[in-house]
N, C-alpha and C positions, 0 to 999 in steps of 0.2 A: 933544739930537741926538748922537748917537754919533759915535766919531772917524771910524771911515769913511765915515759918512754927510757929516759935515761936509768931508771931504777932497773928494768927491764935486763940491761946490757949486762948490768952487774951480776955477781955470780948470783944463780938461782937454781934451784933443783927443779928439772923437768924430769916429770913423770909421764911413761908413753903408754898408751894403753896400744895393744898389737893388733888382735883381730878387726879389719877392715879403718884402723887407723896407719897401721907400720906396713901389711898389708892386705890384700882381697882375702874374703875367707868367706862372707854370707850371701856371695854373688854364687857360690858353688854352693850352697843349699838353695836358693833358689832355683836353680835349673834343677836338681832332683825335684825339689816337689814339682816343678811346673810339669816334669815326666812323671809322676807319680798321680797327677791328676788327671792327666791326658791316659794315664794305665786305669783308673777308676772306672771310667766312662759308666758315673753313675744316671741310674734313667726319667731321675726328676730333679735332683740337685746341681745347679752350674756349679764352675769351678769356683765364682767367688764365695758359693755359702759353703761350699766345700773347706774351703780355705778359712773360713772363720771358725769353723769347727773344729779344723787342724791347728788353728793359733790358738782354741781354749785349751785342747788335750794338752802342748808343749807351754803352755803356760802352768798347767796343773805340775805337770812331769818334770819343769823346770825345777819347782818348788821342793817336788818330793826324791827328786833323784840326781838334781844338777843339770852340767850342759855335757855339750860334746855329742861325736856321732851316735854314740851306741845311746843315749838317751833319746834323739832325735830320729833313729831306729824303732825304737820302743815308740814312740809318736806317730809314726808312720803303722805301723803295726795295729795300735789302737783305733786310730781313727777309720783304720781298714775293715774292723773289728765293730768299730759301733755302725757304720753304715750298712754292713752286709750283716750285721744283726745275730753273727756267731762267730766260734773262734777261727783264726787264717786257718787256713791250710798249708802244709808242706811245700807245697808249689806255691802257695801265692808269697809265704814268710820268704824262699829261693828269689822271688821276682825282686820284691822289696830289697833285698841282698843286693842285688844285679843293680838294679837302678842309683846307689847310694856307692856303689864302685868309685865314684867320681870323688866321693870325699875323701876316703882311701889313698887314692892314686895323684890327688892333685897335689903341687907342685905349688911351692909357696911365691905368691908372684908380689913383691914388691910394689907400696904404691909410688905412684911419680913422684920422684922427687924424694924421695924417701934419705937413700944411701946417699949420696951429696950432702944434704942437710945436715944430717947426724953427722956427717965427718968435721963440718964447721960447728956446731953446736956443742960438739965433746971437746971443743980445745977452749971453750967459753964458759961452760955450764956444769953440775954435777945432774948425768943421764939415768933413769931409772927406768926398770919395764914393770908394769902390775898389770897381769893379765887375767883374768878369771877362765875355768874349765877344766876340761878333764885332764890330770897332773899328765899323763902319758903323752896326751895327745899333743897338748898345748907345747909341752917340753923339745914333742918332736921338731915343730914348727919351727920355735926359739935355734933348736942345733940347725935346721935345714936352715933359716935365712942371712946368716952371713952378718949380723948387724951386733950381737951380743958383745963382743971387743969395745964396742961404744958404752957399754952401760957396767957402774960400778955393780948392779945386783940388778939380776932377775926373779920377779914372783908371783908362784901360779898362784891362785886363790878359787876356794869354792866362790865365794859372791863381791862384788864390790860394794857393799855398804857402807855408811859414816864409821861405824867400828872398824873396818876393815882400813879405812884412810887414817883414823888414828892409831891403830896399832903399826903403822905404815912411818908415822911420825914419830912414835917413840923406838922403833926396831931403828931408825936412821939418825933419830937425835937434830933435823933439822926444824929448823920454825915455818911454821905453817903460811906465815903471810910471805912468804922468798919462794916457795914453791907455788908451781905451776902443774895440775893434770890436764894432760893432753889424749882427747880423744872424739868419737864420734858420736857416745851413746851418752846422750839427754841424763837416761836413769841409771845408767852405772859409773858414768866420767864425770859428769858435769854436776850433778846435783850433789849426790852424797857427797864429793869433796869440796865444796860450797859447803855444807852443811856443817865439815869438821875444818872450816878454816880455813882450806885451802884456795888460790885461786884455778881459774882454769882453761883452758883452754879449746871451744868447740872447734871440731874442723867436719862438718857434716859427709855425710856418706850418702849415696844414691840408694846402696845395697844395706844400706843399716837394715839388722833385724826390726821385724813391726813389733816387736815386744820390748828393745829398747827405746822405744820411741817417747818423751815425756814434755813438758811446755815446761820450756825455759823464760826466765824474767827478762824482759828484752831491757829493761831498767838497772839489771845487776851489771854494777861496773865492774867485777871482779870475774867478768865471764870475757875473756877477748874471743872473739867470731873472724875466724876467718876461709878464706876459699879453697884452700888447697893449702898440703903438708908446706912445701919451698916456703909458701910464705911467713915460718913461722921466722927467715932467715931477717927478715924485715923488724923484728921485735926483740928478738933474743940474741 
């Protein structure tokens, strides 16, 4: 076994990021917009400039107001709002409602492999969760998935930024080169905690948001790349 593989084994703090890493979460925004788009049935625009226009509004909106459904509401809402070139109306803001039911209602689904792993990885490792989004929302997710037993602390955060990993590092008192961030998102997991020291962990997603999407150094050894959650059972 190699020295870095053997360093691996040894205790290390992993940190999980949750949404569509622990599990599915942006595959169910995808299907509302994709019925949100198909509810437009604008008379010159296809779906895809549609959709670019919807990723600048929730880019703006991100900035100025955060994540989570009711902001991504407000996105839906605007972009409904600049195309039709006046304010919703009552019945269209009710449809918009109707269609985003799905975020509401859906049911936190575990990715594969998930629960197994974490139950071998908590009797090796000290487990953290850093989640970014809305306190309530996210919170709720944390109590519905069943996984929280595994991890010494969980935390919501407005943004994942290099501040956010360092305040992250002195609220827990561990050294930055023994931990590991684990997740799916380029620009919220992988970069900024690179950035403050930490190493990290890609495990890509099909359904990653197109806003966290960012170009990683294929050259950084401090990035381990792998295929799927189980496999993290092969290093840690």
């Amino acid at each position: 076994m190699a020295a870095s593989e053997t360093s691996r084994r040894q205790a290390q703090v992993l940190i999980f990021d949750a949404d569509d890493t622990l599990w599915e979460n942006n595959v169910v925004f995808e299907r509302v917009i994709d019925d949100f788009l198909g509810w437009l049935d604008h008379p010159t625009l296809d779906r895809v400039e549609i959709r670019t226009i919807l990723d600048d509004i929730e880019r703006a909106n991100t900035v100025a107001h955060g994540y989570g459904s009711k902001v991504f509401l407000r996105s839906l809402g605007d972009c409904l709002e600049r195309l039709r070139e006046r304010p919703a109306t009552d019945a269209e803001r009710k449809e918009i409602d109707r269609l985003a039911l799905a975020l509401v209602e859906h049911r936190v689904e575990l990715m594969p492999g998930v629960a197994d792993a974490l139950d071998e990885l908590a009797g090796r490792h000290e487990l953290l969760v850093l989640t970014k989004g809305e306190q309530a929302e996210q919170q709720r997710k944390l109590d519905a998935c069943g996984l929280l037993h595994h991890f010494g602390a969980a935390h919501i955060v407005a943004e994942k930024d290099v501040d956010t990993y360092r305040w992250l590092v002195r609220e827990h008192g561990f050294e930055p080169a023994r931990a590991w961030m684990i997740g799916n998102s380029p620009k919220s997991d992988i970069l900024p905690a690179r950035a403050a020291g930490l190493n990290a962990v890609f495990i890509p997603n099909e359904n990653t948001w197109v806003l966290e999407n960012d170009e990683l150094d294929p050259t950084d050894t401090g990035v381990l790349r792998l295929a799927a959650f189980r496999d993290l059972l092969d290093h840690f």
